[in-house]
N, C-alpha and C positions, 0 to 999 in steps of 0.2 A: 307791659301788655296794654295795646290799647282797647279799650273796651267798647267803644263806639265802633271801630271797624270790624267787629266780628261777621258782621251780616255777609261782608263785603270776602272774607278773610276765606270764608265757608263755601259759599261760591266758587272762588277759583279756584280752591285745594278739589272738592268734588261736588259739580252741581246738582246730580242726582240723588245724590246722600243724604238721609232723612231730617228734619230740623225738628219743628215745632208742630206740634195738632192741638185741638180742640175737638167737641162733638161738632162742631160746624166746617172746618177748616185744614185740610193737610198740605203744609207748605215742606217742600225739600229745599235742601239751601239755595238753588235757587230761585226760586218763585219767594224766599222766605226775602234773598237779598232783593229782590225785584221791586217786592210791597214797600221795603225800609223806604227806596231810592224816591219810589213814586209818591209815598207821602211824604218826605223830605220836602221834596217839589211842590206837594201840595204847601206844607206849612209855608216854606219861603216864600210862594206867592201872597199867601199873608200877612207877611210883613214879618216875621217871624222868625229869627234868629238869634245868633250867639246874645247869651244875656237875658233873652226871652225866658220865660216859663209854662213851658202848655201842664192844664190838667187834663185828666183823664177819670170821668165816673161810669166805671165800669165794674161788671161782675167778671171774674175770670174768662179770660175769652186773649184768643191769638191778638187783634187789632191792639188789645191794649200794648202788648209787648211790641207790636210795628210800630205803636206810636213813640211808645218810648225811645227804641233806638232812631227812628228819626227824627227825632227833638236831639238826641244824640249828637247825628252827624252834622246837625247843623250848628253845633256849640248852645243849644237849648238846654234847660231842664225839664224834668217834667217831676209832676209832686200827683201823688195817684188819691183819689179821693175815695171814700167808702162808699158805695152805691147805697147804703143803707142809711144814711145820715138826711136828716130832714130838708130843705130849704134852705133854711135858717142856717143850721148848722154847714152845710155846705158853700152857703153863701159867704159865712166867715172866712173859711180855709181860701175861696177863689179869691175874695177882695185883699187877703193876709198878704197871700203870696204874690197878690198884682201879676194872675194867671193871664196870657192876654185869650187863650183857647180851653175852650172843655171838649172834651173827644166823649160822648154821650151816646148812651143810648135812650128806645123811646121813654121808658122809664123815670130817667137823669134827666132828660131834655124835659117833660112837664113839670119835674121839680124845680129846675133851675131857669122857666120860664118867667118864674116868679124873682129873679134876679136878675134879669140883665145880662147874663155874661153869654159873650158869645160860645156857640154851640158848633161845633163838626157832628154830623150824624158819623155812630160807629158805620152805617152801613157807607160809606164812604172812602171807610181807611184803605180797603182791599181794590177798589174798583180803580183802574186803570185810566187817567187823566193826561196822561201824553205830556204832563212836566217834565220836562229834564231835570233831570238829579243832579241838586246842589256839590259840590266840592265842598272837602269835610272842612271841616272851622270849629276848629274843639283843642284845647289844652288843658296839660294836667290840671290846670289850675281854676278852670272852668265849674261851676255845678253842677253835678250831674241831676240828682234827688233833693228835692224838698219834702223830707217825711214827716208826716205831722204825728205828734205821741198823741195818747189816748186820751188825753185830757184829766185820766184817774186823781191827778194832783189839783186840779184848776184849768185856765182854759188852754187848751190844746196850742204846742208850739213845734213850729217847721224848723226842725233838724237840717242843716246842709250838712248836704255830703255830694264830694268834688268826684273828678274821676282819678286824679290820686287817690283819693279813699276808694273808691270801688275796684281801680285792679290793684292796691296791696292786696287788699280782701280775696280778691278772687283771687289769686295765687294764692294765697293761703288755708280755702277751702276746697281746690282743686288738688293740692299737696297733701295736703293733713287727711284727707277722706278717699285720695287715691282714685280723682275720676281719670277717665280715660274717653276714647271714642266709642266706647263699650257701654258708659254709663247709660242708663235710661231712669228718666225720671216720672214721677208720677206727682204733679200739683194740685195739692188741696187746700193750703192755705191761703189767705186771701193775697193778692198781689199788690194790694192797697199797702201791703206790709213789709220791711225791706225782707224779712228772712225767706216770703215767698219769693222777691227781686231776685235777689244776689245767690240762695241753695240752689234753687228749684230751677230756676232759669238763665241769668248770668253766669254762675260757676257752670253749671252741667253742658252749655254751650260753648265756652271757652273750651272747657274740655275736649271739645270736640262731641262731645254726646247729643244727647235727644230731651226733649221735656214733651210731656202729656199735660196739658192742660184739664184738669176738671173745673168745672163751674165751681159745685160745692158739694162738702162731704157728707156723706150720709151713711152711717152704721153700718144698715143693713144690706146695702148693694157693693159695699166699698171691696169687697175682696171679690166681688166680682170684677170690677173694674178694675185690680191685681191681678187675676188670673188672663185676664182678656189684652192689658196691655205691655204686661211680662216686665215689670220695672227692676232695675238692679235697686234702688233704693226709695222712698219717701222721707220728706219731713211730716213729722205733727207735732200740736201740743201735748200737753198730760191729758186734758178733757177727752179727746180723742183716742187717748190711747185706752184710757178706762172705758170708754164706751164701747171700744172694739172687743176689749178683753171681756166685757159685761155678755156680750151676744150669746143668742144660743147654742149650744153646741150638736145641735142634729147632722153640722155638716163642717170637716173641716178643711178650712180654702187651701190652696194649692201654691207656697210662697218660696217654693224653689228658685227662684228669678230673684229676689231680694237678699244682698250681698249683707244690708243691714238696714236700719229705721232710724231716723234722727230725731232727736227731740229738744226743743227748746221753749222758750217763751216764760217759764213757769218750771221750779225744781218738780222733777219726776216724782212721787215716792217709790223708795229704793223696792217695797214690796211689791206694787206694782210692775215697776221694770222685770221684778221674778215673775210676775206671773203672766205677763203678756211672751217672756219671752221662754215659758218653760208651754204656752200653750200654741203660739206658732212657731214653734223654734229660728224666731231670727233677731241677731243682737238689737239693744238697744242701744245706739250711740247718743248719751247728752252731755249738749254743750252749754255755755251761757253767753248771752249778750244782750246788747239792747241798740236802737236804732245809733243812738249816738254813738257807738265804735262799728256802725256798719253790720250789723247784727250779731257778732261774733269775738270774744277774746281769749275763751278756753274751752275744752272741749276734751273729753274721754278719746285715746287712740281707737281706731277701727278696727286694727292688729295688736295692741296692746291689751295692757293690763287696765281694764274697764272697773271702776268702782262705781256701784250702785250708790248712790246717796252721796254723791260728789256730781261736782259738773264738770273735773277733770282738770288739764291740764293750761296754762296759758301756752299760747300758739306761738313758732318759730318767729321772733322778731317784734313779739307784742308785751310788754311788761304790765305784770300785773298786782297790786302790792296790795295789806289790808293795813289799812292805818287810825291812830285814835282821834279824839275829838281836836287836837291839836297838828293833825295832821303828821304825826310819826310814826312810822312805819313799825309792825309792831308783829310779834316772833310767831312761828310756826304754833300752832295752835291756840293764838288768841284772836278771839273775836273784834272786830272792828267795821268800818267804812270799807268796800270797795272800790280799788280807782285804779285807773287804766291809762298808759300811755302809748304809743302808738303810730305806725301810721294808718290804720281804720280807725280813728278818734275824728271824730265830727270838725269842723271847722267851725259852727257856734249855732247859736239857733238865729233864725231870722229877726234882723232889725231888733233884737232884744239883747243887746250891750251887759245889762246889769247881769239877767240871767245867766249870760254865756260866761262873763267873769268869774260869777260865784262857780258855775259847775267846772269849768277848767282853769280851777286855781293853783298856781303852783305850777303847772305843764301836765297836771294830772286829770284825765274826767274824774268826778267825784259821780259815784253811781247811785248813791243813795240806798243800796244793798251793803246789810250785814254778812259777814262770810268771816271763815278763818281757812288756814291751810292747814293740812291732814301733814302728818309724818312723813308722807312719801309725796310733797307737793301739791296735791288735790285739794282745787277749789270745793270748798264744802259754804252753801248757802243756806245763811241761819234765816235771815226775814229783811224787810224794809224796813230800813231805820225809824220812818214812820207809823208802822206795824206793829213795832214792840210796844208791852200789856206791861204797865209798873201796876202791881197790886201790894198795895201798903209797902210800899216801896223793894219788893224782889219785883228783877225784870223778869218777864215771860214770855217765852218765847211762842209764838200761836204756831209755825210751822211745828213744834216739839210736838203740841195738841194733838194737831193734823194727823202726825205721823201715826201718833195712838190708835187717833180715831180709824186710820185707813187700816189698821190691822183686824180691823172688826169683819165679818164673812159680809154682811148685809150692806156697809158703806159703800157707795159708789164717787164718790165727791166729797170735801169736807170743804168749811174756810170759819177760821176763829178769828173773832173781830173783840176790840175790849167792847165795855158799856161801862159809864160814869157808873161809881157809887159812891154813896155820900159816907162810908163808913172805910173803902177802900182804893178809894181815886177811882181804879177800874176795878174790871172783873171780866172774864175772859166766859164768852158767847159762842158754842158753835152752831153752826149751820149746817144742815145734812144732806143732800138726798140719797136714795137707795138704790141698791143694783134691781134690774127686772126680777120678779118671784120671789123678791129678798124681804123681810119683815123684819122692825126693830122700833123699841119707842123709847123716847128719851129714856126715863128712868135705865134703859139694861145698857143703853151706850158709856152713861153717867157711871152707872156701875163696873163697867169697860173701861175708863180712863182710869179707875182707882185702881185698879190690879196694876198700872206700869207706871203712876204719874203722882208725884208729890201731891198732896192733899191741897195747896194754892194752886195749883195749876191746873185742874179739875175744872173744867167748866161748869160754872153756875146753872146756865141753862143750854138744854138742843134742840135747836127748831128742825123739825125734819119738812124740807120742802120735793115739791114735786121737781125742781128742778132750777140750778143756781143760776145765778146771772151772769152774766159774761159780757167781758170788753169785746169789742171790734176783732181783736186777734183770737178770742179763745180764751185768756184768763179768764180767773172768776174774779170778780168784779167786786171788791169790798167795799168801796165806797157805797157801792149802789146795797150793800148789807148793813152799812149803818144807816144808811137814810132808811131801810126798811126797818132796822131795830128802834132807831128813834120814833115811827110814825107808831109801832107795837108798841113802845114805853106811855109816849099820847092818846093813846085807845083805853091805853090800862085805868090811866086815871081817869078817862074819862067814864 
């Protein structure tokens, strides 16, 4: 599959036939191939070719995806930046990646004014320049994405990924999820992120289908924007999905059009999944991955036997094993390392040698996720190896907490972080906040974990906040709950 020629591929199968939108923008395949060709043109009068890397600081919007596939056809990468990222921060990813282009809006452009790097106005990608469109110059072996991880561990490192990597991939999420030229997609995840790339818009185009682009999500308009643009499917994360299922129910949306709802980023809780999907009646399919195998290496069938509280199956041609601290591979129901081999396994992270050794050692990613496999194959995700709570030495597991805690009517969110103690190494901390009209104070939560939870595993304390923190893609964001638990612990004594 080549994945750079789809613009091209779409056009001459049927140029009238729907592509891509936005709230700005409705491109049919043709006009969609027309923009790749002419910003193609543009960048190579740049200087801008195979080897190259353009970035792109954008909010969800059609231009970023032109820019992408013509960085594409011209053997370019492109590495997508978060429009939400400071100067500073921004400035590192452009200098990292020796980006020679930012595709900006007005927004990005006054931040990154402040950096030197040159700039393309978004309002530019679309407008018609009279360049002649380059001839493709792209092989498998080519870069396609430079994705940068969240930085959650320390500072943020650019993922490659080839376009080997991106059409395994996309076969394999076109096959497994059964798109067709029927599919229609609805995007809300940020496109900074591969799993927006490759579900929402790579795969569903390959397909032959359609993608909607949204800006950004929002609760209370979003099943309007379901009913209005009639999608067979969406991705989101868990945050999302509990926000939707939190809503009020004076009115319920109309989601005949959605064949089913994907979910990744973060394990689902299995209750949740019941209850979003006993209140709109449409499946949830989750899967797992993470940038480094290209977003995806198992995944619950969409016609199968779906387990809640699994992330499902490894995918046709992707192997996926859970091994111990010595790296052996280790029997259906025991807990260990998750690691993935592959052709969607990353090619290494940028200029970072040591890195890329340590995490594909052996021929395996090493994912830094605990998991074991269930009886009947299903990957089941216990926590981050980083994550686990030793209290006077039993490990604990915080996703365990989690899951207690989300059985409670009032929880909207949970995330259990350790904290030092001097009597028990750690001590397991959660974090709260509540559904709309919902009421709960620590002490009845506290009293909520002992009805299902060994007496160690209880959290010490529950902070109920107005509302968690979140990474760039929508997790919730631990690190940023210890640095808020440590500044709590400094306050105390002081």
């Amino acid at each position: 599959m080549l994945i750079f020629a789809i613009p091209d591929e779409r056009a001459a199968r049927d140029p009238d036939g729907p592509c891509i939108a936005d709230a700005r923008h409705v491109l049919n395949n043709a006009a969609f191939a027309a923009a790749v060709r002419a910003m193609a043109g543009r960048l190579a009068a740049r200087g801008i070719g195979r080897g190259s890397i353009v970035a792109a600081m954008l909010p969800n919007r059609v231009e970023l995806i032109v820019s992408m596939f013509a960085a594409w056809r011209i053997g370019a990468a492109l590495t997508p930046v978060n429009p939400a990222l400071t100067a500073a921060e921004a400035g590192l990813q452009i200098v990292d990646s020796r980006a020679r282009l930012v595709v900006a809006d007005a927004e990005s452009a006054r931040k990154l004014s402040e950096t030197g790097a040159a700039v393309l106005a978004v309002d530019e990608v679309l407008r018609d320049n009279g360049a002649a469109a380059p001839p493709y110059a792209t092989e498998p072996e080519d870069i396609a994405l430079v994705i940068y991880t969240s930085g959650s561990t320390g500072r943020p490192k650019g993922v490659i990924l080839d376009h080997a990597n991106l059409a395994a991939t996309t076969e394999l999420i076109v096959s497994w999820f059964g798109f067709t030229a029927d599919t229609r997609c609805l995007l809300v995840l940020p496109l900074f992120h591969v799993n927006g790339i490759m579900v929402s818009v790579v795969s569903a185009l390959a397909a032959g289908g359609t993608s909607v682009v949204a800006e950004r999500f929002d609760a209370a308009t979003f099943w309007e924007q379901v009913e209005r643009v009639r999608p067979t499917f969406f991705s989101a994360v868990p945050t999302m999905y509990a926000l939707l299922a939190a809503q009020p129910r004076e009115a319920e949306p109309d989601t005949s059009s959605l064949r089913f709802v994907i979910c990744g980023a973060a394990p689902m809780p299995a209750e949740l999944i019941g209850r979003f999907e006993k209140r709109f009646g449409v499946p949830v399919v989750e899967g797992y991955g993470l940038s480094e195998c290209t977003v995806v290496c198992t995944a619950n069938p969409p016609l199968g036997l779906r387990k809640p509280g699994t992330v499902g199956l490894p995918l046709p041609g992707v192997e996926v094993a859970v091994v111990d601290d010595r790296d052996r591979a280790l029997p259906r129901g025991e807990s260990g390392e998750v690691v993935v081999r592959g052709p969607n396994v990353m090619r290494g992270y940028l200029r970072l040698e040591e890195e890329t050794a340590r995490t594909l050692r052996g021929g395996w990613l090493h994912t830094g996720d605990v998991g074991f496999f269930d009886a009947d194959g299903y990957l089941v995700l216990v926590d981050r190896l980083k994550d686990l709570i030793i209290r006077g030495g039993e490990n604990i597991s915080p996703s365990e907490i989690e899951h207690a805690l989300h059985l409670h009517p009032a929880v909207l969110e949970v995330a259990v972080v350790g904290r030092p103690s001097d009597v028990y190494g750690e001590e397991p901390v959660a974090f709260v906040s509540l559904a709309p009209a919902r009421s709960a104070d620590p002490g009845e939560l506290i009293a909520h974990c002992r009805e299902t939870l060994a007496r160690f595993k209880v959290p010490r304390d529950v902070f109920i906040e107005q509302a968690l923190p979140k990474t760039p893609v929508g997790k919730i964001d631990k690190p940023a709950l210890r640095t808020l638990l440590r500044g709590r612990a400094i306050n105390a004594v002081r």
